[in-house]
Chimera marker file (.cmm) of the C-alpha trace (Angstrom):
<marker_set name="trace">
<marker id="1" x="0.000" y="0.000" z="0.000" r="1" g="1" b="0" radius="0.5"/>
<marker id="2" x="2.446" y="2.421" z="0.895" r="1" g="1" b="0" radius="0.5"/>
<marker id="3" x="4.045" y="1.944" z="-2.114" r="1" g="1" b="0" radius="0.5"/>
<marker id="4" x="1.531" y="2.185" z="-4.440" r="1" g="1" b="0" radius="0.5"/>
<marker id="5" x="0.711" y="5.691" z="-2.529" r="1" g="1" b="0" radius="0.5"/>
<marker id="6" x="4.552" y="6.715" z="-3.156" r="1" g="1" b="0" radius="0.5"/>
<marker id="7" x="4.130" y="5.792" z="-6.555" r="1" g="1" b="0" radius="0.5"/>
<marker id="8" x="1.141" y="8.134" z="-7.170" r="1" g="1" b="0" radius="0.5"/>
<marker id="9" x="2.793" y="10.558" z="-5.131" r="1" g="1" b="0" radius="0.5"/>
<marker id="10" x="0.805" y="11.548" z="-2.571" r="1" g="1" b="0" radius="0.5"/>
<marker id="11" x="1.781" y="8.990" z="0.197" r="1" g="1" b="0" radius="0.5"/>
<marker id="12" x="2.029" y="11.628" z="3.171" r="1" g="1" b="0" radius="0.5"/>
<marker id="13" x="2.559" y="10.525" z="6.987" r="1" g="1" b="0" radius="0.5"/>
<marker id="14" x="-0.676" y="11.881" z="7.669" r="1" g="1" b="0" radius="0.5"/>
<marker id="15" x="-2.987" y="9.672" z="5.407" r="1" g="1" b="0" radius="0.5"/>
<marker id="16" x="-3.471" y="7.186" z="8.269" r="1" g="1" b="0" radius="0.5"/>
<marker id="17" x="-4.553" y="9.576" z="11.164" r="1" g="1" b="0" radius="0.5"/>
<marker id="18" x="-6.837" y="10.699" z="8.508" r="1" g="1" b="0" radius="0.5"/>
<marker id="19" x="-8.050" y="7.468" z="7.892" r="1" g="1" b="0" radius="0.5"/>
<marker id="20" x="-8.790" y="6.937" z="11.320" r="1" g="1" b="0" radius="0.5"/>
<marker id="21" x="-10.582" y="9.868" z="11.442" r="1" g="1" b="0" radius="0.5"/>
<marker id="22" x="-12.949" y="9.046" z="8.832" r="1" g="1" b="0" radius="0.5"/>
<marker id="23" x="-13.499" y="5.383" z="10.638" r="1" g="1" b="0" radius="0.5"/>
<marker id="24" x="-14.576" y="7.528" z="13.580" r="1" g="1" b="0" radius="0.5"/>
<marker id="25" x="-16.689" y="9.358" z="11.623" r="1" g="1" b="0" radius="0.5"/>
<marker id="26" x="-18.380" y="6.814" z="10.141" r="1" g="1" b="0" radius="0.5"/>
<marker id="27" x="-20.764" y="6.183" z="12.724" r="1" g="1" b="0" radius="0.5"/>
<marker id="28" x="-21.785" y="9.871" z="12.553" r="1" g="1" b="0" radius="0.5"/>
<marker id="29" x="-23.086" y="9.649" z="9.074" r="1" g="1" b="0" radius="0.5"/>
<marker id="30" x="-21.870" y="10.214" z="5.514" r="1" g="1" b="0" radius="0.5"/>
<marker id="31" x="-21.570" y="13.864" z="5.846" r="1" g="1" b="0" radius="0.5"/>
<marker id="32" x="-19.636" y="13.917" z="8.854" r="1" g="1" b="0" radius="0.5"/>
<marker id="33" x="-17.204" y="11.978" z="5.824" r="1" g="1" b="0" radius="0.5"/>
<marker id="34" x="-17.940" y="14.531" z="3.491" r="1" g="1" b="0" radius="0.5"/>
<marker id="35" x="-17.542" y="17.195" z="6.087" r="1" g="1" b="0" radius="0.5"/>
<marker id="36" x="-13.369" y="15.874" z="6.506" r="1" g="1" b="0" radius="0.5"/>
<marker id="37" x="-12.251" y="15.197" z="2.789" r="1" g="1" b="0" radius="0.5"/>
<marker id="38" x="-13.552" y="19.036" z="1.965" r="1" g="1" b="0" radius="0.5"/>
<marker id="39" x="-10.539" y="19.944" z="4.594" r="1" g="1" b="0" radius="0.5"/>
<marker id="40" x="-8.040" y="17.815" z="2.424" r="1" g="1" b="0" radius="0.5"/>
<marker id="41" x="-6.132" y="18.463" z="-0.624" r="1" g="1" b="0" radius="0.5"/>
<marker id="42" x="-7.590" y="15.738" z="-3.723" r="1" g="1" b="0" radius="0.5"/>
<marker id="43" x="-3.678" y="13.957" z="-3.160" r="1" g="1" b="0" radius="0.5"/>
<marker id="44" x="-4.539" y="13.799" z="0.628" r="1" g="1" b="0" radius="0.5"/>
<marker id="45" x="-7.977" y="12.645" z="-0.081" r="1" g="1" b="0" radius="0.5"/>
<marker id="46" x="-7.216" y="9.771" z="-2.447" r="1" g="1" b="0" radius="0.5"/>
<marker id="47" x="-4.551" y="8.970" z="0.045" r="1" g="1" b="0" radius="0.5"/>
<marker id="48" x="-7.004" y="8.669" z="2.778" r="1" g="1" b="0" radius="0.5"/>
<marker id="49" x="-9.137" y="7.137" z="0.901" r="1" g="1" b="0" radius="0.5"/>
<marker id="50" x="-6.812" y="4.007" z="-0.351" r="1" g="1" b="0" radius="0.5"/>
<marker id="51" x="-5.600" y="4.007" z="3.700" r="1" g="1" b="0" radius="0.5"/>
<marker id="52" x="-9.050" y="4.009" z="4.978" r="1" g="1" b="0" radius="0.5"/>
<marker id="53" x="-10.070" y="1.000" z="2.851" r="1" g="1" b="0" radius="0.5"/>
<marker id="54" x="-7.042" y="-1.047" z="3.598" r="1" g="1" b="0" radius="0.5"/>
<marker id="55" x="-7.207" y="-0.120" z="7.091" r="1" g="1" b="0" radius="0.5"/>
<marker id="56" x="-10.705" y="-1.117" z="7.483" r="1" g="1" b="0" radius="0.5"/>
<marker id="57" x="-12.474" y="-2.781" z="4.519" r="1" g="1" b="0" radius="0.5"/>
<marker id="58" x="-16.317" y="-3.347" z="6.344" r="1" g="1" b="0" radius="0.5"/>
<marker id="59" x="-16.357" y="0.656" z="6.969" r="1" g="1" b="0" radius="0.5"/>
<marker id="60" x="-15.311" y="1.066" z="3.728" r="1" g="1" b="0" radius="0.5"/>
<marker id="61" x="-17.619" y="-0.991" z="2.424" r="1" g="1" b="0" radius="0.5"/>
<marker id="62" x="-20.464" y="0.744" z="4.774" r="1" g="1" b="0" radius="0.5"/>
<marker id="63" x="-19.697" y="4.352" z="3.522" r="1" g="1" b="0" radius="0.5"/>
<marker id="64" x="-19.820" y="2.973" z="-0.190" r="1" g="1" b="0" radius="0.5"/>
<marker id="65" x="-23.258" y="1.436" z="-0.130" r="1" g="1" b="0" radius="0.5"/>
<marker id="66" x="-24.187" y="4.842" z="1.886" r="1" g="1" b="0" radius="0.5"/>
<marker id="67" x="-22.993" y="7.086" z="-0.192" r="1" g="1" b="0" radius="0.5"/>
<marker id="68" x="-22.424" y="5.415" z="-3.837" r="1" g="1" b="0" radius="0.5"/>
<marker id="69" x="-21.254" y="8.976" z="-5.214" r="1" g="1" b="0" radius="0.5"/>
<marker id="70" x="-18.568" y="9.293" z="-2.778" r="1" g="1" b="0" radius="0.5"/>
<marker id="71" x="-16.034" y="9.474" z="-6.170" r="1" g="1" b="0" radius="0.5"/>
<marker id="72" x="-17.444" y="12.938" z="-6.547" r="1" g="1" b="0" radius="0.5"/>
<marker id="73" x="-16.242" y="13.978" z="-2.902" r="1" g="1" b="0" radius="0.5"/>
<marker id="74" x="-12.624" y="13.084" z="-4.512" r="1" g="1" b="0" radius="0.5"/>
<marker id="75" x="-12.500" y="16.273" z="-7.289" r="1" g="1" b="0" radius="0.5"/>
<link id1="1" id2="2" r="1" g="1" b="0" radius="0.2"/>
<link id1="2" id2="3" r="1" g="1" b="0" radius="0.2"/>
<link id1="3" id2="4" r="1" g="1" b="0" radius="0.2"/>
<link id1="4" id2="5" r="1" g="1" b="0" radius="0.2"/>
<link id1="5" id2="6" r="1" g="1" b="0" radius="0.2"/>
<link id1="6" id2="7" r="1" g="1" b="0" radius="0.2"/>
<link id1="7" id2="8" r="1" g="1" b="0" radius="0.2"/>
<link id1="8" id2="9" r="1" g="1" b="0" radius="0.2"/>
<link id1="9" id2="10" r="1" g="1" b="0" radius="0.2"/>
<link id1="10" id2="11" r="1" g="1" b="0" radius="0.2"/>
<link id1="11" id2="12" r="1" g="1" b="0" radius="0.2"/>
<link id1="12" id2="13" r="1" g="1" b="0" radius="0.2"/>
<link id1="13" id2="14" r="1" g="1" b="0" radius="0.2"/>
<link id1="14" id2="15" r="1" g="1" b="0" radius="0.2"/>
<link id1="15" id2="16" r="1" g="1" b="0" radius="0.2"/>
<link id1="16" id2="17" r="1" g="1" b="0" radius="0.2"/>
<link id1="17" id2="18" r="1" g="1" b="0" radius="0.2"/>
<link id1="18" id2="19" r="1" g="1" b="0" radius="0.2"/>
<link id1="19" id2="20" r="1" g="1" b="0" radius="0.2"/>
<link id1="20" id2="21" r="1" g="1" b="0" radius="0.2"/>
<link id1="21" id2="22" r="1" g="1" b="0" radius="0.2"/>
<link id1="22" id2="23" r="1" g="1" b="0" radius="0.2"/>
<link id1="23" id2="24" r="1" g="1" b="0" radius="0.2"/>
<link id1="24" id2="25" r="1" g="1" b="0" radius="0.2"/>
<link id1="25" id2="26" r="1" g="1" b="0" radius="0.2"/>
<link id1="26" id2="27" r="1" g="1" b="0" radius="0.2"/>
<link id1="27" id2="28" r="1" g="1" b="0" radius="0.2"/>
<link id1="28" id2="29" r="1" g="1" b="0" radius="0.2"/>
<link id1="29" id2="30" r="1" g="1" b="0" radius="0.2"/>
<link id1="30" id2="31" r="1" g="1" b="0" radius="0.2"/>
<link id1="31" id2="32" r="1" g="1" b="0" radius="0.2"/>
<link id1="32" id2="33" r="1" g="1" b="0" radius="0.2"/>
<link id1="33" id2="34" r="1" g="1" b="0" radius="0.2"/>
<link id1="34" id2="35" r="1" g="1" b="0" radius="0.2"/>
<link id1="35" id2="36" r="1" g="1" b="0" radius="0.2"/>
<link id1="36" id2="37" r="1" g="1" b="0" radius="0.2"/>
<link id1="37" id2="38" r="1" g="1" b="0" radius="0.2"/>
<link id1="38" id2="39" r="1" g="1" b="0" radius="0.2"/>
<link id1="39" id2="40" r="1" g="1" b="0" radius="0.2"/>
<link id1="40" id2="41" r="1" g="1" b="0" radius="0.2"/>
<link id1="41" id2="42" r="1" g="1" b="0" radius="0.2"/>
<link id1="42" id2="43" r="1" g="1" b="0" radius="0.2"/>
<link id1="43" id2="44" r="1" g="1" b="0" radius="0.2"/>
<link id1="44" id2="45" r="1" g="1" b="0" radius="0.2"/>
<link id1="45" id2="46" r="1" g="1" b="0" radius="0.2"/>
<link id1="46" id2="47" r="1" g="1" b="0" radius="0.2"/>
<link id1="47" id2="48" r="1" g="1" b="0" radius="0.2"/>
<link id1="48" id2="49" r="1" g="1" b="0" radius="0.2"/>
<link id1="49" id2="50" r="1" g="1" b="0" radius="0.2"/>
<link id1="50" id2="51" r="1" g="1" b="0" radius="0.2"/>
<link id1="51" id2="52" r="1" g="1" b="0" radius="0.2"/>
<link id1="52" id2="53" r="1" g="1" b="0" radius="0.2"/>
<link id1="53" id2="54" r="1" g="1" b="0" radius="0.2"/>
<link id1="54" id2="55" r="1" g="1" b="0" radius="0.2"/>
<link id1="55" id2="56" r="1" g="1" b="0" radius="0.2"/>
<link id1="56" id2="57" r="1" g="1" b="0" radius="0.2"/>
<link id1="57" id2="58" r="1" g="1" b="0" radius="0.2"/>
<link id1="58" id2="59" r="1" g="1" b="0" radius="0.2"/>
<link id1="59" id2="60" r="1" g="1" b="0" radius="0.2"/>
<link id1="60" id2="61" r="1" g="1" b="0" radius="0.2"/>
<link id1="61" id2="62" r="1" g="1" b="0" radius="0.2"/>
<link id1="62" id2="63" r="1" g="1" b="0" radius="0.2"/>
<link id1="63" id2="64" r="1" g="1" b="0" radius="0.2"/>
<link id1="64" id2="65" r="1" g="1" b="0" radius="0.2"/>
<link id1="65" id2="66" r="1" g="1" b="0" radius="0.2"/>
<link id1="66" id2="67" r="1" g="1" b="0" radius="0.2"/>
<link id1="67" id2="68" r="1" g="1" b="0" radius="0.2"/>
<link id1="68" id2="69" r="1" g="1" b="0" radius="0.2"/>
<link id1="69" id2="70" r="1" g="1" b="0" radius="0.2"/>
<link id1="70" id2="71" r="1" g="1" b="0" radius="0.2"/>
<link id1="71" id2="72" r="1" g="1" b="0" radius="0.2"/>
<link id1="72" id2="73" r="1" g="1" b="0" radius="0.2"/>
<link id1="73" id2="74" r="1" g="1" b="0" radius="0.2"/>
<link id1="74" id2="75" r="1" g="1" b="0" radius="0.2"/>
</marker_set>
């Protein structure tokens, strides 16, 4: 993973406090997700994104069958 994320480029120590952020968040709803990638950069938020699914897939899995357009959160 972390190479794949220094490949793109945007592999920054911070991607996996900000994916356990948006595990936290989780249980306080989709926009309480939407509410922490607007904060981000789109490198930190694809980051976080990749980190957050790795780190845990049923969340990730949660927020995408809440929120099927979260790919338009990433632009």
């Amino acid at each position: 993973m972390q190479l794949l994320l220094e490949l793109l480029g945007v592999f920054d120590f911070r991607q996996p406090y900000y994916a356990q952020l948006v595990v936290e968040r989780i249980e306080y709803g989709v926009d309480a997700v939407k509410e922490l990638l607007s904060t981000l950069t789109i490198d930190e938020r694809l980051g976080m994104m990749l980190e957050f699914e790795d780190l845990d897939p049923d969340k990730f899995a949660q927020l995408v069958t809440d929120a099927p357009q979260w790919t338009e959160w990433m632009a």
